[in-house]
C-alpha positions as CSV (number, residue, x, y, z in Angstrom):
1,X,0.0,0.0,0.0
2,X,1.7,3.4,-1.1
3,X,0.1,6.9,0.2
4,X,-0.1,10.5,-1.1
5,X,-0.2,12.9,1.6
6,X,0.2,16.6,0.4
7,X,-1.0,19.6,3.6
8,X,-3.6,22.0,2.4
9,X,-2.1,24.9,2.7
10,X,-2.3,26.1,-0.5
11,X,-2.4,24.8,-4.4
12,X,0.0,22.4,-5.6
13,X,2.8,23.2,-7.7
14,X,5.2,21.2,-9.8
15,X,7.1,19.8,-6.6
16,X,3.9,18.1,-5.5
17,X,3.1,16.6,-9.4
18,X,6.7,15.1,-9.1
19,X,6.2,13.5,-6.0
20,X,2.9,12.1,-6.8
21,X,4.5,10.9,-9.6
22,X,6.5,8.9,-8.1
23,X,3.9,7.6,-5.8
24,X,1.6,6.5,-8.2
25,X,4.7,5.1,-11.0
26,X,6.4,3.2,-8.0
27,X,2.8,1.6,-6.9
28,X,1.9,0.9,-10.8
29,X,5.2,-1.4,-10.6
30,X,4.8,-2.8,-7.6
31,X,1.1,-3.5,-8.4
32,X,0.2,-1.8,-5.4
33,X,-2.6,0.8,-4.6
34,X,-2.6,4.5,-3.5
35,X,-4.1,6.1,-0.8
36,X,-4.5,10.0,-0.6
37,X,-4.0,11.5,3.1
38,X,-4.8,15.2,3.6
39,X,-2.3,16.1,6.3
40,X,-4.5,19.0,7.7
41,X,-3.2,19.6,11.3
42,X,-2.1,23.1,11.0
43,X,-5.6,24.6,12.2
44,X,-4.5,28.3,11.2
45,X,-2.9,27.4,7.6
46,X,-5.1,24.5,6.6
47,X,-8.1,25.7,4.5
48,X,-11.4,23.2,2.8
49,X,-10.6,24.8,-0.8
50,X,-7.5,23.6,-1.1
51,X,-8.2,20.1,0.1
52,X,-10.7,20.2,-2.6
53,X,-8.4,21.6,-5.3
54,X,-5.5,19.0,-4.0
55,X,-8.6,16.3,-5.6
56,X,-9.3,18.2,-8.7
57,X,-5.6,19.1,-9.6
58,X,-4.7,14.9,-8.8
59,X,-7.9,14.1,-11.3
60,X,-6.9,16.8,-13.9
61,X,-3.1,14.8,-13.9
62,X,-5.2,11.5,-13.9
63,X,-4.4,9.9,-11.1
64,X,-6.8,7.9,-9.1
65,X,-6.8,6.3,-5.2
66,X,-8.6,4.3,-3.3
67,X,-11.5,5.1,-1.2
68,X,-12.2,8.3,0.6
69,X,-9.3,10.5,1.8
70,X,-8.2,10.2,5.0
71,X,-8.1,14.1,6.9
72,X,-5.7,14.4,9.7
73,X,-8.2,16.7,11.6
74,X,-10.7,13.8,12.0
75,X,-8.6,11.4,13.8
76,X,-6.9,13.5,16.5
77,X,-7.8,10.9,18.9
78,X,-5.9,8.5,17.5
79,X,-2.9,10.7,17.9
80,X,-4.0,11.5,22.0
81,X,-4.1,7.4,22.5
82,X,-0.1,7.3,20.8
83,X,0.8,10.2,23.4
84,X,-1.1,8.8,26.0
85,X,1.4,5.5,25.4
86,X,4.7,7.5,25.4
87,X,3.6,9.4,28.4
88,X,2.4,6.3,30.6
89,X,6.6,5.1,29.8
90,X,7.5,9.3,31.3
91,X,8.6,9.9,27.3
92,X,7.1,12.6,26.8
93,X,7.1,16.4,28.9
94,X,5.2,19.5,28.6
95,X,7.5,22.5,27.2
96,X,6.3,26.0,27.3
97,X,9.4,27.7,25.7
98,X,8.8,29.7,23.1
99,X,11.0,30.5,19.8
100,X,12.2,33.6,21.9
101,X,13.0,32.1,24.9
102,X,15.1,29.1,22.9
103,X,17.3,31.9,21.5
104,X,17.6,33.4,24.4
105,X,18.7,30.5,26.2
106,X,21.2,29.7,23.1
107,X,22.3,33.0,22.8
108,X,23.7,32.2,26.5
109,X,25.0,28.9,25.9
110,X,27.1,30.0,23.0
111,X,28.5,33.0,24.8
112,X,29.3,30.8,27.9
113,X,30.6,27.5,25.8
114,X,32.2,30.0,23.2
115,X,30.8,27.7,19.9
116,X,27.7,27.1,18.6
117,X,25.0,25.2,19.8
118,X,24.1,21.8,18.1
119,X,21.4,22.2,15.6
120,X,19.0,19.6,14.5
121,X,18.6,18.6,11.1
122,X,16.1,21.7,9.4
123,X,18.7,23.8,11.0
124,X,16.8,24.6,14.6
125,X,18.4,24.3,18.0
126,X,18.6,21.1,19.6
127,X,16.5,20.8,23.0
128,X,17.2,20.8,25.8
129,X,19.1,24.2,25.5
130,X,20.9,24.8,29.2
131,X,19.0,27.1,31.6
132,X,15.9,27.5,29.0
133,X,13.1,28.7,31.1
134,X,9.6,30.1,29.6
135,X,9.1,33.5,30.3
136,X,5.3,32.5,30.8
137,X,4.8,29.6,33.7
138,X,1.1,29.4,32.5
139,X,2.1,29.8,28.7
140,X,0.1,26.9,26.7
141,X,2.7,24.1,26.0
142,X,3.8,22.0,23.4
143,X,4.4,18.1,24.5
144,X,8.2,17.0,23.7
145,X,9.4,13.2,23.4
146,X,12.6,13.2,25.9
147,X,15.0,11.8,23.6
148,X,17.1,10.7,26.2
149,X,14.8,8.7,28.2
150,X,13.6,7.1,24.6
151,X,16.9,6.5,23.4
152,X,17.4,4.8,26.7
153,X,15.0,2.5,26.3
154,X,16.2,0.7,23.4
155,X,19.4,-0.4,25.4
156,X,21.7,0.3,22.7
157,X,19.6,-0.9,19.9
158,X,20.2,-0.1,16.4
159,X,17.4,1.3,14.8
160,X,17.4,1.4,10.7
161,X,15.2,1.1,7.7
162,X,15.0,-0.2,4.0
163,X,16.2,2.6,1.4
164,X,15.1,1.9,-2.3
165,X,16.1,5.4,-3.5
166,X,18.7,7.8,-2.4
167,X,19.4,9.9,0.4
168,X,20.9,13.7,0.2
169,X,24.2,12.4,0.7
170,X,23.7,9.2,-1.4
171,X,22.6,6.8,1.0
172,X,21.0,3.5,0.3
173,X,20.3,0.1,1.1
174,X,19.7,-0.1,4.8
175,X,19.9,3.7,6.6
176,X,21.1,4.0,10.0
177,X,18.3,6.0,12.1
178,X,20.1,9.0,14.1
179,X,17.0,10.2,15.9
180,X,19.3,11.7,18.7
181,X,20.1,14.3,16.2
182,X,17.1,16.0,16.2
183,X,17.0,16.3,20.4
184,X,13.7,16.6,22.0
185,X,11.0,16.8,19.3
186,X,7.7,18.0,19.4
187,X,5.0,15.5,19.4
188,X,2.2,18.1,20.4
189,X,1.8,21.5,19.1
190,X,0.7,24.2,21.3
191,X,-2.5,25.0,19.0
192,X,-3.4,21.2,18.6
193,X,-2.6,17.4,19.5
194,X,-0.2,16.2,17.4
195,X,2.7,16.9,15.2
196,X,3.7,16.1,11.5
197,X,6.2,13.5,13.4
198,X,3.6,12.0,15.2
199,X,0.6,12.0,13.1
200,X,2.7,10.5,9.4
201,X,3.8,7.7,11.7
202,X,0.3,6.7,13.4
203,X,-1.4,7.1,10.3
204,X,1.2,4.9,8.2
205,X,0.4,2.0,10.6
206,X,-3.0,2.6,10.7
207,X,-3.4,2.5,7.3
208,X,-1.0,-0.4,6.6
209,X,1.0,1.6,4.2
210,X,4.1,-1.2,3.4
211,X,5.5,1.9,1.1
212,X,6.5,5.1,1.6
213,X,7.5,7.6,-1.9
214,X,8.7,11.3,-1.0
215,X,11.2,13.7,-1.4
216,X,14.5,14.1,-0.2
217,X,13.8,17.1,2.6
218,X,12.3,14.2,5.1
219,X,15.0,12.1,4.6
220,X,16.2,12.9,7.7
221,X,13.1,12.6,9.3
222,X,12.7,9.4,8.9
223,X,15.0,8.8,12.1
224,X,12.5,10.4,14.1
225,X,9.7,8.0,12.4
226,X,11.5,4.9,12.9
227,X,12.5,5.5,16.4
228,X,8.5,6.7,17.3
229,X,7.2,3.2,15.1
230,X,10.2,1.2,17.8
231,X,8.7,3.0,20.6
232,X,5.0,2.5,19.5
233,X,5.4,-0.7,18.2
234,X,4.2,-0.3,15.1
235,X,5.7,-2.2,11.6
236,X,8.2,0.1,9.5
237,X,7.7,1.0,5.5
238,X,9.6,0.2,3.0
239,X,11.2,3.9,2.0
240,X,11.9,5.6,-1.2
241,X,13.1,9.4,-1.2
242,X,13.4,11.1,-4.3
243,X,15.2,14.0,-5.5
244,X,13.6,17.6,-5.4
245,X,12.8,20.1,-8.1
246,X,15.2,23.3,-7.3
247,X,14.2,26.1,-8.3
248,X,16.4,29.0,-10.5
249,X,17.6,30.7,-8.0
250,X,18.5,27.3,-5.9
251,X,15.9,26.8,-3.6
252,X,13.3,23.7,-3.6
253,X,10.3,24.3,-5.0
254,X,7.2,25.7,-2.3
255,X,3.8,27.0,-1.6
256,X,6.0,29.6,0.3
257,X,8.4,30.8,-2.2
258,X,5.4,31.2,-4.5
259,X,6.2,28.8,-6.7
260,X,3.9,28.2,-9.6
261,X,1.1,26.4,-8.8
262,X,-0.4,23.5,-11.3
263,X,-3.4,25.7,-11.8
264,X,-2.0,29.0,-12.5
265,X,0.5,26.6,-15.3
266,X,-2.9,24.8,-16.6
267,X,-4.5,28.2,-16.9
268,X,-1.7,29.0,-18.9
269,X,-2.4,26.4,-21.5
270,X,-0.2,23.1,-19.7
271,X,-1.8,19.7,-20.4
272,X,-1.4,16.9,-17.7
273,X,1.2,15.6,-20.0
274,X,3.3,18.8,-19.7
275,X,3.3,18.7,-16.3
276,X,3.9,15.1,-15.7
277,X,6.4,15.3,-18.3
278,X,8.1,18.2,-16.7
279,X,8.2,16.2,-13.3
280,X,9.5,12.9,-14.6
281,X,13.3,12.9,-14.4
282,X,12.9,13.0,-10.4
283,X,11.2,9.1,-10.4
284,X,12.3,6.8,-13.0
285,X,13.3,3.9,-10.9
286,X,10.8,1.5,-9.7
287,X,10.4,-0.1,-6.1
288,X,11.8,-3.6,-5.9
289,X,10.3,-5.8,-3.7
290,X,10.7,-6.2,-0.5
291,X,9.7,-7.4,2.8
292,X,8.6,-5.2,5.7
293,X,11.2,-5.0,8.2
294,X,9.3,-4.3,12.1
């Protein structure tokens, strides 16, 4: 079972029509089937019109998947009963620090230490930072997994997962998870119950996904999902990361940046095969098969 899972927060664009792409070109292969998951946690950036026009735009390419989609916003519980899990074990802690009170902290541990404080892979500043304390003691809080305590309890375990495409730096085969490189991540926003981390991974299981296609900037993410699936208990995906479509001026393609979307380029006279075409350098190799590892 393969998945598309795009987050409406605004219309596709070229980025997207690769990735589904390869979704749907890897499943054809395999003689698998495709599930579409709208990843619609983020209450303030998530909209209705463009989970609709995520359907319409997939249609227009011709792309088809099974059954309804499944909206993020409509399971939350399943999310609360994962937390409620980690938090029975002590894994997981309420943090009420806010971006300004994690630079501040940082600011003074890389005065005091004289070099720079770790970072986690997107670049942010691994927690726990020092002396952080929130500058609000009633602040609403965000709920963190304590890496320590969760790297603890796989007693010096070696966590990994099956690679079928490439990773930034070429990696293939089987991938060594490094979850302690990301430090405590957040498995609970402050404005609802779950995070991207936590709700891909429950909802892979859930929906027995045996196959996961996307692109290369949650490559190293995946060390955060295979360490919550070990924790959990839940089976791991067979992986695929692809490569991304940069940009001119160097940057991957995004909603954010303003990249084209497929409707503005179909309003300019692009046929699905235009835009398919355009996105099919990034996906030409197809999954092998292969066995779930757990």
């Amino acid at each position: 079972m393969f998945r598309f899972a795009p987050s409406p927060t605004g219309h596709l664009h070229l980025g997207h029509a690769l990735s589904a792409s390869c979704v749907w070109r890897a499943a054809e292969a395999a003689g698998g089937r495709v599930l579409l998951r709208i990843e619609d946690i983020d209450p303030v950036r998530s909209r209705p019109e463009f989970a609709e026009a995520i359907e319409e735009d997939l249609a227009w390419l011709g792309f088809r998947w099974e059954g309804a989609p499944r909206r993020q916003s409509e399971h939350l519980d399943d999310y609360l009963r994962a937390l409620e899990q980690l938090d029975r074990r002590g894994l997981v802690y309420r943090c009420r620090l806010t971006r300004s009170d994690i630079a501040a902290a940082v600011a003074r541990a890389e005065a005091a230490r004289g070099v720079r404080w770790p970072r986690d892979p997107d670049g942010s500043p691994r927690l726990p930072v020092g002396d952080a304390t929130a500058a609000d003691a009633e602040a609403p809080f965000a709920l963190r997994l304590d890496m320590r305590k969760a790297l603890a309890e796989l007693a010096g375990e070696r966590l990994s997962w099956p690679e079928e495409g490439v990773g930034p730096n070429g990696e293939r085969g089987t991938v060594v998870a490094r979850p302690e490189l990301w430090g405590d991540v957040v498995l609970a926003r402050k404005d609802t119950p779950t995070s991207y981390h936590l709700a891909v991974t429950v909802d892979d299981a859930l929906q027995g996904v045996t196959h996961v296609v996307r692109g290369q900037d949650l490559f190293e993410a995946t060390s955060v999902h295979r360490l919550l699936q070990r924790l959990l208990g839940l089976p791991t995906p067979v992986y695929r990361h692809h490569p991304l479509l940069i940009a001119p001026d160097g940057h991957k393609l995004a909603k954010t940046r303003g990249s084209p979307s497929l409707r503005s380029l179909r309003a300019a006279g692009w046929t699905p095969h235009d835009v398919l075409n355009a996105a099919a350098a990034g996906c030409s190799e197809p999954f092998r098969a292969q066995e779930q590892s757990t």
